[in-house]
N, C-alpha and C positions, 0 to 999 in steps of 0.2 A: 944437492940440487940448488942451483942459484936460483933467487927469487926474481920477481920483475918488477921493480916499483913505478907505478905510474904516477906522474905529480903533474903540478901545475896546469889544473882542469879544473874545471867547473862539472861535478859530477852527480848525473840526474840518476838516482837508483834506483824508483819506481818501488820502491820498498818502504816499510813502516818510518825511518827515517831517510828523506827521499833526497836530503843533497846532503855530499861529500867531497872531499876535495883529494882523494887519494885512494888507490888503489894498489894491492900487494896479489901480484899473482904466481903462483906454486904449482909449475907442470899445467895443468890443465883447466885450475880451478883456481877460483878465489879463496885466498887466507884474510882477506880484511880489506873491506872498506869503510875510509873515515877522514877522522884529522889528520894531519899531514906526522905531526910529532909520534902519534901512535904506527902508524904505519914505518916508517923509520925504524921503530924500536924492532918490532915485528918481520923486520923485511932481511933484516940480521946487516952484519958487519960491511958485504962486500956482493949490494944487489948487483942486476942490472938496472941502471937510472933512466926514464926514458919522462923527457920534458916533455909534455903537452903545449907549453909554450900559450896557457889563456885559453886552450879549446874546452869545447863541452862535450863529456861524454855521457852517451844513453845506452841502456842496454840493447843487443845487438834485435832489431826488429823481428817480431814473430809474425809471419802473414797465416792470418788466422782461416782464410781461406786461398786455395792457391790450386791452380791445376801445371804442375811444376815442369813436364817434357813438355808440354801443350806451350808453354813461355816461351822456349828455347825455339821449338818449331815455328811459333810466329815469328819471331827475328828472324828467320830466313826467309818470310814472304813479302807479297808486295802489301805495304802496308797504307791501309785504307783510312788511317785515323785522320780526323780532321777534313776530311773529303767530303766537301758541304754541298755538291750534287754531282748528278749524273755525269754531268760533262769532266767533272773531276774524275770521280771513280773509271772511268773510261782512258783518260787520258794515262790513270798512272799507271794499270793493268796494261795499255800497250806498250808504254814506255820499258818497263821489267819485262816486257815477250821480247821486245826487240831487242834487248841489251843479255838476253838469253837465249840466242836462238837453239840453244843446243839439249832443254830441257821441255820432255818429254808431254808436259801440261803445268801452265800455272796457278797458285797457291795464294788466294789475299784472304785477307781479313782485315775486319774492324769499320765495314761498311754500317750508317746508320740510316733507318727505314727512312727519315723525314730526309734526308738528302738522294733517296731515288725520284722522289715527285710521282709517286705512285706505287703501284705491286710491282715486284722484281720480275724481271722478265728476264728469259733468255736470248730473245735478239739486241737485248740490248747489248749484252758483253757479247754478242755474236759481230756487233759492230766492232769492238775492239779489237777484238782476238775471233777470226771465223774457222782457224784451221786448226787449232789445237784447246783440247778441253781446257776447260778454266773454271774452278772451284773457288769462291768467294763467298768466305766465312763470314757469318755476322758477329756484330762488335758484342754480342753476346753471346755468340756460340748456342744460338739455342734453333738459328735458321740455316739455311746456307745455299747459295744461287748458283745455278748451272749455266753455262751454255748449252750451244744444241750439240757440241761434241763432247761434253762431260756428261749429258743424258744420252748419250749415246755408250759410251763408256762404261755406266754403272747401270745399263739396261733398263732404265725408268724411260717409260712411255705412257702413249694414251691410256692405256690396260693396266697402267700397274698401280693394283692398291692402297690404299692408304691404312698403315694398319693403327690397331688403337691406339690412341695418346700424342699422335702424329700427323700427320696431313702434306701427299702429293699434292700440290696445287694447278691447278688448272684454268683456263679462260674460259670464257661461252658457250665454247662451241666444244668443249673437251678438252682441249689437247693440254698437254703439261706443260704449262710454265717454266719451270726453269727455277720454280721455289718450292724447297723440300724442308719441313720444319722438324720439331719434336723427334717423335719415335721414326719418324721415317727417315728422318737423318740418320739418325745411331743404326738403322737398320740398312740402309738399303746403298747410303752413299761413303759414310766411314769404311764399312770394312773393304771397300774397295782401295780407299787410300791408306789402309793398314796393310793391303797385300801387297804395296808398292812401294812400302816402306823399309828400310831395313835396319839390323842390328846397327850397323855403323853408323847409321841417319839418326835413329835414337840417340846415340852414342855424343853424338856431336848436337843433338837439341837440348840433353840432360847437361851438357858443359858448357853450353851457351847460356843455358837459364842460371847454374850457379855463376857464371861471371857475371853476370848482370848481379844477382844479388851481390855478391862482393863489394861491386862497385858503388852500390845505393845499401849497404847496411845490413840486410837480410839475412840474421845469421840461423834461423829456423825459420819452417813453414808448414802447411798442415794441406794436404795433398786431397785435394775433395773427389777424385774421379779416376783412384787406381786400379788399372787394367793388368793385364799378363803383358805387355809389351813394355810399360812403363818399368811396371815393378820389375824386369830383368833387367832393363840400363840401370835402372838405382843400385838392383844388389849387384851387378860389375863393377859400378864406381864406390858399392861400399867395399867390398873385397879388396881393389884394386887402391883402397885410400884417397882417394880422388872425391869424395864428398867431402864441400865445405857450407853446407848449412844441413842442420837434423832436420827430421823428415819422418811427419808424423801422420801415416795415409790412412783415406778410411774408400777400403774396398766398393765400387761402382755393385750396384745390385737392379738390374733392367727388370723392369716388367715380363713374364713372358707367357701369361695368359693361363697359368696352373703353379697349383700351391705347391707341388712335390719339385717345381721346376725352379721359381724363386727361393725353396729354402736351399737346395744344394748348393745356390749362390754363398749365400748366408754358412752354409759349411765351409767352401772353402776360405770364405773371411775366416772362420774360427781357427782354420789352419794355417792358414798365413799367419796370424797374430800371435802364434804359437812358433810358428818358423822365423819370423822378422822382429827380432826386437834386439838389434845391435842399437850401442850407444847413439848410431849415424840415422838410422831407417827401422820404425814401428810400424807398424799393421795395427790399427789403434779402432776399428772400427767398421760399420758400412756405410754407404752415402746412397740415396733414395731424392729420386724425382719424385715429388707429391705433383708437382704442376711444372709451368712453361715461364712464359714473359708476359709481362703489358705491354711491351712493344711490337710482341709478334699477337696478340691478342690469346695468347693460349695458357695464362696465368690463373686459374681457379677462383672466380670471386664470388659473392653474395650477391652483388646486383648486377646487373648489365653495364655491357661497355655503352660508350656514348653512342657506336651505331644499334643498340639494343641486342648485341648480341651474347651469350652464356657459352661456356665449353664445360667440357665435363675435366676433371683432373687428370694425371695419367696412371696415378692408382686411387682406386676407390679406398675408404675403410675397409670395407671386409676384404682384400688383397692383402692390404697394408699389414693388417694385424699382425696376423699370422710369422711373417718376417721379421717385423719389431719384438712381437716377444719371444721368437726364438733368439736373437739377437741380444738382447738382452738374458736372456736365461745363462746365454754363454758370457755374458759381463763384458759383450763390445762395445763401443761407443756410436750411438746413431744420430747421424747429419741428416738431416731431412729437408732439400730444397725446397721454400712453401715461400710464394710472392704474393702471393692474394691472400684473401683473408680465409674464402671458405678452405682453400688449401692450408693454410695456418691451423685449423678449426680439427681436418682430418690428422694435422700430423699431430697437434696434442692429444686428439682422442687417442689415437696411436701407442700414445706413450702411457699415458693412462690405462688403458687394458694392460698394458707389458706388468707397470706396477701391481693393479689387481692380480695378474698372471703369476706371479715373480713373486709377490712380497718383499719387505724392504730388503735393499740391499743402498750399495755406494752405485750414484749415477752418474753422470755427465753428458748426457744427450743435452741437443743442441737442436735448433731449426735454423735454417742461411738464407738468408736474404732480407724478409720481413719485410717488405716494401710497403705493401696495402693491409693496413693491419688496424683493430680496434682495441680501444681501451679492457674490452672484454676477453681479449684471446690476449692480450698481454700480461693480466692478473692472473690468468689459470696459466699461461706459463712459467712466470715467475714464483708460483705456487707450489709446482710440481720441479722447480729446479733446473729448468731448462735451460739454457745457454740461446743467449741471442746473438746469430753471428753475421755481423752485416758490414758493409762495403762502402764506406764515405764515395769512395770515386764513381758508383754509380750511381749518388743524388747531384752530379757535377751540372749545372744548368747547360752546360755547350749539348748536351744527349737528352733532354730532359723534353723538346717540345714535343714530340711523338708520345711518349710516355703520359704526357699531360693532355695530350689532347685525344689518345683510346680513352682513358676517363672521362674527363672533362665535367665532375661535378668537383663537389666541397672533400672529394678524397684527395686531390692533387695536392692540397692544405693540409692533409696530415701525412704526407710522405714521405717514406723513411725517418719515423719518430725516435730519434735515437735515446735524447736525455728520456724518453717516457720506459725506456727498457728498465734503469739504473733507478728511475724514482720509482718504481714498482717493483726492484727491489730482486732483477734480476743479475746472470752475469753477464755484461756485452763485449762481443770480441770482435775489433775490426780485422778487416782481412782487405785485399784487391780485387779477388777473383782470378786473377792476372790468366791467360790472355784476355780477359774478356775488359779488361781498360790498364792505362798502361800502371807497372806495378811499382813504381818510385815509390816508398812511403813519406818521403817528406811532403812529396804532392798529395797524398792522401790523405795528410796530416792536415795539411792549408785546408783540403774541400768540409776536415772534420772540424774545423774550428774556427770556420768561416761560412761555410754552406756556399761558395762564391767556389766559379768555375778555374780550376789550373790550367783548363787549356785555354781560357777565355775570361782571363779575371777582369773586365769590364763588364760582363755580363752582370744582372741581376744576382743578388744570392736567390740561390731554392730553401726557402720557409727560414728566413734568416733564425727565427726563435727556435729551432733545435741543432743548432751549432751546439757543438763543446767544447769547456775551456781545454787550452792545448797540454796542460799535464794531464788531463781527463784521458784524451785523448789517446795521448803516447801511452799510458798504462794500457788501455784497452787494447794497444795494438804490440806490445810487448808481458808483460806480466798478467793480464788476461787471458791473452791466445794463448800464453803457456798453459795455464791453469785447465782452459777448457779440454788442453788433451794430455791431461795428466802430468804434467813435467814442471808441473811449480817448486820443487826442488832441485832440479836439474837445470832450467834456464828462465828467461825471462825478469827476472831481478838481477841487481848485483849488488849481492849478498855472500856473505863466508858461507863456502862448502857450495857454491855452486859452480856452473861452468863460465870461466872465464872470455864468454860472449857479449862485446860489446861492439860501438861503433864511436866515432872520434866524431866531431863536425869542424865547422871551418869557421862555426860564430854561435854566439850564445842566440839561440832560437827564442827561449824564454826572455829575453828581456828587450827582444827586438818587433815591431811590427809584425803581423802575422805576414804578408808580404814576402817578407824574407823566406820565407818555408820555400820558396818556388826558386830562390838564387842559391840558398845553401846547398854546400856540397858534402860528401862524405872525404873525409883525408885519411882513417884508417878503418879499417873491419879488423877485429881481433875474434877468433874463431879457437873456443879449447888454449886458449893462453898464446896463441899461433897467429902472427899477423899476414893473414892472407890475399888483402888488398892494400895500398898505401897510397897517394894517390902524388 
């Protein structure tokens, strides 16, 4: 086997000794990184030489949260980012109907609440588009706007329920809106656009999402919200050799109002994780809605929003339980969406019965998001070992005045407290969310060690004092993400005897302005010793 020397870089290894200037790769995996004269000797008589030519390389990015077809699918929509009101979102929603006459209903996202200028309504995109349904995701995925031909579509009228955890919304006088949140989303409006969906449509959103990674670095990711449609495009494209970033899912488990009905959830995780664990694609776990948003106001908190209003969560503890510790008894790994604090509050308790339950074993649970969160549910997290896994790009100031202003006391001032995860002694793992903001990591990077907006970097920073410095940072979002789902000997460093996953850049990021994070580019992705993007 010929080896592959890589030189003349500047190389960040997120490892116990964290710069190097040489890399020796062997089939799949690293043989040595180091000094350039050791590598040399080690690389034998008659490598392949490949000059880096001054660049820096980092280990290949792990997004520590991700919902990965969901990626691929938004690249086909009309995309609503940056659309700072009504009359924008209006405009660009017709623009993609006319330039599409030929598709059936259109598809946006990434609308944000403070640019409607009020509750979402259905005439309003009834003005854009009045003759064909039109479904517009919010830039969190946690709402999603109808017109009055896509509530016609998916059978939501005056009559139809709002079931727990959830909420049809409605005007004065009754009628539905055209805003359908939480659980009534996953219930009542997705699986309409699952049955519309097909094998080939998947096909081509799971190859769009790994291109895109390619291109921005991404050589693993950690899949928060795998369904039976996802997980069949993944194992196609594992089968088929067509994955190029691993893929580490932890199984969707809904509410469904009985304990015999939630655990068979929880069973079939246990079978998948038993069926999925090629070197490409793990079943590593479940993922569990404890709560919603602060910007749809359905986030679980302690005190009142600033219109004085409480929600309840969308699983109670005594649901919860039950789930967690079977879940654990089976040794899966559990993700627990918690944005508010009293939802923070339920998913540690959570985990705490499981231990009482269980007795010691090896854990890696984790909670996602931690937005509104206290000094106090951050010690017993870190206490009990839990994994904080949170999202630089959603404390980005350009999304931030909605968010700030459902609050609107002295919490908005401790939001998304990042460095308080790591001095209390937890593990933190960034991640994008990605669709839910876009998934570049270098932009992630800037918002993580600047608090100052990427899409808007004259903005204000958001609580400039929990920035982190930017090797901090990159750990957290490579060699951290590994760790929290098992694979810190398989990736996320670059270390001998691991996988030969890295990414090149186009300028040393460490010795330049943070600034730069937002121009740099990526020039190669090295995937299993395999350079699968070059740029």
């Amino acid at each position: 086997m010929t080896n592959d020397l890589y030189v003349g870089a500047r190389v960040f290894t997120a490892d116990e000794r964290r710069w190097a200037e040489a890399i020796v790769v062997s089939g799949d995996r690293i043989s040595y990184v180091g000094d350039l004269a050791t590598a040399r000797r080690i690389a034998g008589a008659s490598p392949r030489e490949i000059d880096l030519a001054g660049a820096t390389v980092l280990p290949g990015f792990v997004d520590g949260h991700a919902h990965v077809v969901g990626t691929g699918e938004a690249a086909q929509q009309v995309d609503l980012w940056g659309a700072d009101s009504l009359h924008e979102i209006q405009r660009r929603i017709r623009a993609w109907a006319e330039a599409h006459p030929e598709a059936p209903r259109i598809r946006a996202h990434g609308w944000i609440h403070s640019a409607v200028g009020g509750a979402p309504h259905r005439e309003m995109l009834d003005a854009a588009v009045p003759d064909r349904p039109v479904y517009a995701q919010s830039y969190d995925y946690h709402s999603i706007w109808l017109n009055t031909a896509a509530l016609t579509e998916t059978g939501i009228d005056d009559d139809t329920p709002s079931p727990s955890g959830g909420t049809v919304h409605r005007d004065e006088v009754g009628h539905a809106t055209g805003y359908v949140d939480e659980t009534a989303m996953h219930r009542l409006v997705w699986p309409l656009l699952d049955e519309v969906t097909t094998e080939a449509d998947q096909d081509r959103y799971l190859a769009a999402a790994l291109r895109a990674y390619r291109e921005t670095g991404v050589t693993a990711t950690t899949e928060m919200a795998l369904d039976e449609g996802d997980l069949a495009a993944m194992t196609r494209a594992d089968r088929d050799g067509a994955l190029t970033a691993r893929i580490a899912a932890h199984w969707r488990v809904q509410p469904r109002g009985d304990t015999a009905a939630d655990l068979a959830q929880v069973d079939r995780a246990i079978a998948l994780s038993r069926a999925c664990s090629s070197e490409w694609l793990r079943v590593v776990g479940i993922k569990v809605m404890v709560d919603g948003t602060v910007d749809g106001c359905t986030a679980a908190l302690g005190a009142p929003y600033a219109d004085g209003s409480l929600v309840a969560p969308i699983w109670s503890l005594d649901e919860l339980i039950p789930v967690v510790v079977a879940a654990d008894a089976a040794d899966l790994q559990i993700a627990m969406h918690a944005i508010g604090d009293e939802a923070v509050r339920i998913a540690i308790a959570a985990i705490e019965a499981a231990v009482a339950a269980n007795g010691p074993r090896s854990r890696r649970h984790r909670i996602e998001h931690l937005e509104v969160v206290g000094t106090g549910e951050i010690a017993r997290l870190a206490a009990l070992g839990i994994t904080a896994s949170m999202q630089p790009v959603h404390a980005d100031p350009a999304i931030q005045a909605n968010w700030r202003a459902r609050l609107g006391d002295a919490r908005v001032a401790r939001g998304f407290p990042w460095p308080e995860m790591t001095d209390a002694g937890a593990t933190l793992v960034f991640g994008t969310d990605s669709p839910t903001s876009p998934q570049a990591p270098l932009a992630n990077m800037f918002v993580a060690t600047t608090r100052r907006s990427a899409l808007d970097p004259a903005l204000e920073p958001n609580v400039p004092g929990y920035a982190v410095p930017l090797v901090a940072a990159i750990e957290h979002a490579t060699r951290d993400a590994a760790w929290a789902c098992r694979a810190e000997h398989d990736y996320g460093r670059l270390a001998a005897g691991l996988y030969a996953d890295f990414v090149v850049l186009d300028r040393d990021v460490f010795a330049l302005d943070a600034d730069e994070l937002l121009s740099a580019r990526v020039v190669r992705t090295v995937v299993g010793g395999r350079t699968v993007y070059e740029r």
